[in-house]
C-alpha positions in Angstrom: 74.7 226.0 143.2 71.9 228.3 144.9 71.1 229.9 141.3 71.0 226.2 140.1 68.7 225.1 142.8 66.5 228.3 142.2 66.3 226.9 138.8 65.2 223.7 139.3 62.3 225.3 142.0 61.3 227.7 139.3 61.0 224.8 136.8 58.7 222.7 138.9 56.8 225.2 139.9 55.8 226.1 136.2 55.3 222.8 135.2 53.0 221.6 138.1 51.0 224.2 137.5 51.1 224.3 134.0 50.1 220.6 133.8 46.9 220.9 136.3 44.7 222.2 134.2 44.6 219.5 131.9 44.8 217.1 134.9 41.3 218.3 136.0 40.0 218.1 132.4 41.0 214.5 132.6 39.2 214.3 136.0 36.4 215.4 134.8 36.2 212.5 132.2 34.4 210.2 134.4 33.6 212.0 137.8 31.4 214.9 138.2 32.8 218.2 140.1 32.4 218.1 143.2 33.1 214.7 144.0 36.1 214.7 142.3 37.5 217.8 144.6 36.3 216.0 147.3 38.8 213.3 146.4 41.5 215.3 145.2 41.8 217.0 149.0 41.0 213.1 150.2 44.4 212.2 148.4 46.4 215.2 149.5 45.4 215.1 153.3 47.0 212.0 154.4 51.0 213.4 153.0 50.1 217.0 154.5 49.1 215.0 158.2 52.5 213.4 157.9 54.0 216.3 156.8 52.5 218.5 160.1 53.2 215.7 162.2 57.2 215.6 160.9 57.5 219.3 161.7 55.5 219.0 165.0 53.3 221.3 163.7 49.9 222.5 165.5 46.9 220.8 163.4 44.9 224.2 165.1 45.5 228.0 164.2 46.5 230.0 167.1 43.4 231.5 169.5 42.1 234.3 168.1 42.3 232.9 164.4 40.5 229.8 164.5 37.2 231.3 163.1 40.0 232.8 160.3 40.8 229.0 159.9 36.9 227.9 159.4 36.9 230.9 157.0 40.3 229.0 155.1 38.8 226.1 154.6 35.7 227.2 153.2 37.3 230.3 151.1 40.4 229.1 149.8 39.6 225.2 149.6 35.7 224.2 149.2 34.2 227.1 147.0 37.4 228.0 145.1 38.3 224.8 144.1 35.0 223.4 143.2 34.6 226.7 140.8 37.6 225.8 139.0 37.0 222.3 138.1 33.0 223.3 138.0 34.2 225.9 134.9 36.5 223.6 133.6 33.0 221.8 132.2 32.7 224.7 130.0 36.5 226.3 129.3 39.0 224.7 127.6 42.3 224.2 130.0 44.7 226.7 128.8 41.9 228.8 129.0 41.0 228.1 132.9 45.0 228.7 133.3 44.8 232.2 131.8 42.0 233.0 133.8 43.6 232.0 137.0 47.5 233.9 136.1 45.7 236.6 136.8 45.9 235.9 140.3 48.4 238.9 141.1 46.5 241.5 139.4 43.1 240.5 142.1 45.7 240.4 144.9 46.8 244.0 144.0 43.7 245.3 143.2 41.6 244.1 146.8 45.2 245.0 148.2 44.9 248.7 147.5 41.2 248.4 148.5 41.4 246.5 151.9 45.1 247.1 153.1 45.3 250.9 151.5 48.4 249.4 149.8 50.9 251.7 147.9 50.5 251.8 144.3 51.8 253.7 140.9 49.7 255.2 137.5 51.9 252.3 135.9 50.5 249.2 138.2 47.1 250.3 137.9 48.0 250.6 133.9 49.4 246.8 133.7 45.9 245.8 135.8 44.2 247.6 133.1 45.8 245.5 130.6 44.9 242.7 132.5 41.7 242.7 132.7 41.2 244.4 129.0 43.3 241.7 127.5 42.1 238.5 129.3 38.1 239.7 128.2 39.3 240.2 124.4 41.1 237.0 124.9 37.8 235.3 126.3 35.8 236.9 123.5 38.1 235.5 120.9 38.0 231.8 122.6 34.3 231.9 122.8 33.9 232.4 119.2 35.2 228.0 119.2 34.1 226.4 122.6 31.1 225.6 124.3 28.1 228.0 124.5 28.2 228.1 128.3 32.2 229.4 128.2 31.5 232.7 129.7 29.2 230.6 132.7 32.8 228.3 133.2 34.9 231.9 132.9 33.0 233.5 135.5 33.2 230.5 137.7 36.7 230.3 137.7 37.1 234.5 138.0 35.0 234.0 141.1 37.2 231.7 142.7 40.5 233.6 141.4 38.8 236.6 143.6 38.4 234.6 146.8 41.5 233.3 146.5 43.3 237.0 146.3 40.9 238.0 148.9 42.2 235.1 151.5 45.6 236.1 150.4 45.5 239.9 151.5 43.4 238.7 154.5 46.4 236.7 156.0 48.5 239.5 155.3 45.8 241.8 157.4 45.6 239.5 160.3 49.0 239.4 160.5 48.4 235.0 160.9 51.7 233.3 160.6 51.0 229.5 160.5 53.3 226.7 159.0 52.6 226.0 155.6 51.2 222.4 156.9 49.0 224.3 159.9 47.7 226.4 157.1 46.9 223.6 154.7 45.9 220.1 156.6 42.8 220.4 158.6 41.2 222.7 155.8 42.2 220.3 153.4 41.0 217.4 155.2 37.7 219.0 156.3 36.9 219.8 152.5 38.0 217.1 151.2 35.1 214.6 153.6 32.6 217.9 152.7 32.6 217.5 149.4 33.3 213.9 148.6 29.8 213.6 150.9 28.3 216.3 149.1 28.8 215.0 145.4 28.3 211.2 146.6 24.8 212.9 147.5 23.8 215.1 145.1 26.0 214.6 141.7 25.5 210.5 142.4 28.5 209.6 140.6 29.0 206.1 139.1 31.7 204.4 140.9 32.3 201.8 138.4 32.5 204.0 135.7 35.4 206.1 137.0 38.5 205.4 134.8 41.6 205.2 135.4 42.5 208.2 134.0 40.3 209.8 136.1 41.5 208.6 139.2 44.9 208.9 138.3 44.4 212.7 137.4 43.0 213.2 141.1 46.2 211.1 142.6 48.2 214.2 140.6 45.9 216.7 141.8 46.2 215.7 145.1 49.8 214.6 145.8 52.0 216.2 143.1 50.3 219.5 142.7 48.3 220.3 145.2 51.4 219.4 148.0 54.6 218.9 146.1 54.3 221.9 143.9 53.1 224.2 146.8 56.2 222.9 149.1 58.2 224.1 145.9 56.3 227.5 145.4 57.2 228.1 148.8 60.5 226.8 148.6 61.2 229.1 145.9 60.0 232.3 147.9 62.1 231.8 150.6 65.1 231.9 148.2 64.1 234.6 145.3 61.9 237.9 146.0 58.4 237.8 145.9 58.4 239.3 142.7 60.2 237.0 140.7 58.7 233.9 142.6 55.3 235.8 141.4 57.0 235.4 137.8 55.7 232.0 137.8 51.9 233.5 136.8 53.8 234.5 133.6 55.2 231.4 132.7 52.5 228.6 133.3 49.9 229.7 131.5 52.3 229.5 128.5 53.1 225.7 129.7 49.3 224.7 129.4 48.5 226.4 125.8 51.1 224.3 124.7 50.5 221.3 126.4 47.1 221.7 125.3 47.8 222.2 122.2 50.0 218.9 121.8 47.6 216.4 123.8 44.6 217.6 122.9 45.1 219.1 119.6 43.7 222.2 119.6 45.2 225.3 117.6 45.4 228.7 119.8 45.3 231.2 117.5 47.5 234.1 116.2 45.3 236.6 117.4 44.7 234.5 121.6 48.5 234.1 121.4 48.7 238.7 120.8 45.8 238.8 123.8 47.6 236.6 126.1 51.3 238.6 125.6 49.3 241.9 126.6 47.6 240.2 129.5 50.9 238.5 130.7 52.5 242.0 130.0 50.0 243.5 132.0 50.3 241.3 135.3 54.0 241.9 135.0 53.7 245.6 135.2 51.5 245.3 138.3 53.6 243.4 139.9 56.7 245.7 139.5 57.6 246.8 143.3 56.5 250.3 143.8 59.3 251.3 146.2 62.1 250.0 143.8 60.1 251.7 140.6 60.1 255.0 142.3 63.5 254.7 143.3 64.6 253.6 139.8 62.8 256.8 138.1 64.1 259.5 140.9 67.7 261.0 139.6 71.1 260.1 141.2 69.2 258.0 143.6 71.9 254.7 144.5 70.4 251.2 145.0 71.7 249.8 148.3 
């Protein structure tokens, strides 16, 4: 029943993520960038109040982190976010997904850097691969999209290294928060920021939004932004953290497919050869040093 469960967690995961790429090309049919962020937070705060309210959760971080909280909400919700979709203009989806699996790899990188984090020749070889692969792969891609791809790639590169750099920084301070603390008040505050912001200065055309559009947002907001992140972290407190980190490897593979079906558009033999190295590559690096060493040292016994 529990491997069954773990499953079903697993599947979710990959599939939520998997499908929000091409939710926020969709998004970006009728509504510029930063508005559209703006209103995908807007739909995700109400359920994440409810949420924080349920638990009896505090809406504040404890004293002594609340600047670290200002710092949340600006580096892991307003900039990152608006990257993504702002790159998304200029990458095709599956490629923005690629980009963003890998996640790990910046986490272990800025992990060794910031928290002196142990490391192996072999998980500094697999972020090698990473990187190596995921700019051949971005070569190859650019050869068939838009002139500005490598402006959207480094958008959304940018935003993958906040992301990894808020990561390690929670682990540094040590700030334990409920997943709802962590999420509701940043979420809420960015979400009025930058609806403000791109009413203001992107001027969108209210009348013109579809319904696809909007709809896309709703999905953002509500089934991927807060159901798939109350899976993820579902999922972690069931599996280790490095098979819930197995879920990089698997969604990017969900939205070349998917993007391949809705939108018809042929990923090539040679993308599909980058991406295995890449994927191979954030695997590696995210092989548990401790259990590697242990595995390679003779007539050592697993506990």
């Amino acid at each position: 029943m529990q491997k069954a469960k773990i499953l079903i967690l697993f599947t979710i995961v990959i599939l939520t993520w998997g499908t929000t790429w091409l939710a926020m090309k969709f998004a970006l049919v009728s509504m510029p960038p930063i508005f559209a962020t703006g209103l995908r937070f807007l739909s995700a705060a109400p359920l994440l109040f409810l949420l924080l309210r349920i638990t009896r959760g505090s809406l504040l971080f404890p004293p002594g982190h609340r600047l670290f909280q200002f710092c949340v909400f600006l580096f892991c919700f307003c900039l990152p976010f608006t990257l993504v979709i702002y790159g998304q203009q200029y990458v095709n989806a599956s490629t923005a997904a690629i980009i963003f699996a890998s996640m790990p790899v910046a986490v272990v990188l800025i992990s060794i850097a910031v928290l002196n984090a142990p490391t192996s020749l072999l998980q500094l070889a697999g972020a090698l691969l990473t990187i190596l692969s995921l700019f051949s792969l971005l070569q190859e891609e650019s050869r068939t999209a838009l002139s500005n791809n490598w402006k959207g790639a480094f958008a959304i590169v940018v935003a993958v290294i906040m992301h990894a750099f808020m990561y390690v920084q929670c682990k540094r301070r040590n700030c334990r928060v409920s997943l709802f603390t962590f999420n509701a008040l940043p979420c809420l505050a960015a979400g009025v920021l930058l609806t403000l912001t791109g009413a203001i200065v992107e001027k969108p055309e209210i009348g013109s939004i579809t319904w696809l559009s909007l709809s896309s947002i709703i999905y953002l907001g509500v089934v991927a932004g807060v159901f798939g992140i109350l899976c993820y972290f579902s999922l972690q407190k069931r599996v280790s953290t490095f098979n819930t980190s197995l879920v990089f490897i698997c969604f990017p593979v969900i939205a070349v497919f998917l993007e391949s079906m809705v939108m018809d558009r042929e990923f090539s033999s040679t993308s599909w050869i980058l991406l295995a190295g890449m994927l191979s590559g954030v695997f590696l690096s995210l092989l548990p040093v401790e259990k590697r060493k242990m595995a390679t040292t003779p007539h050592r016994q697993w506990n």
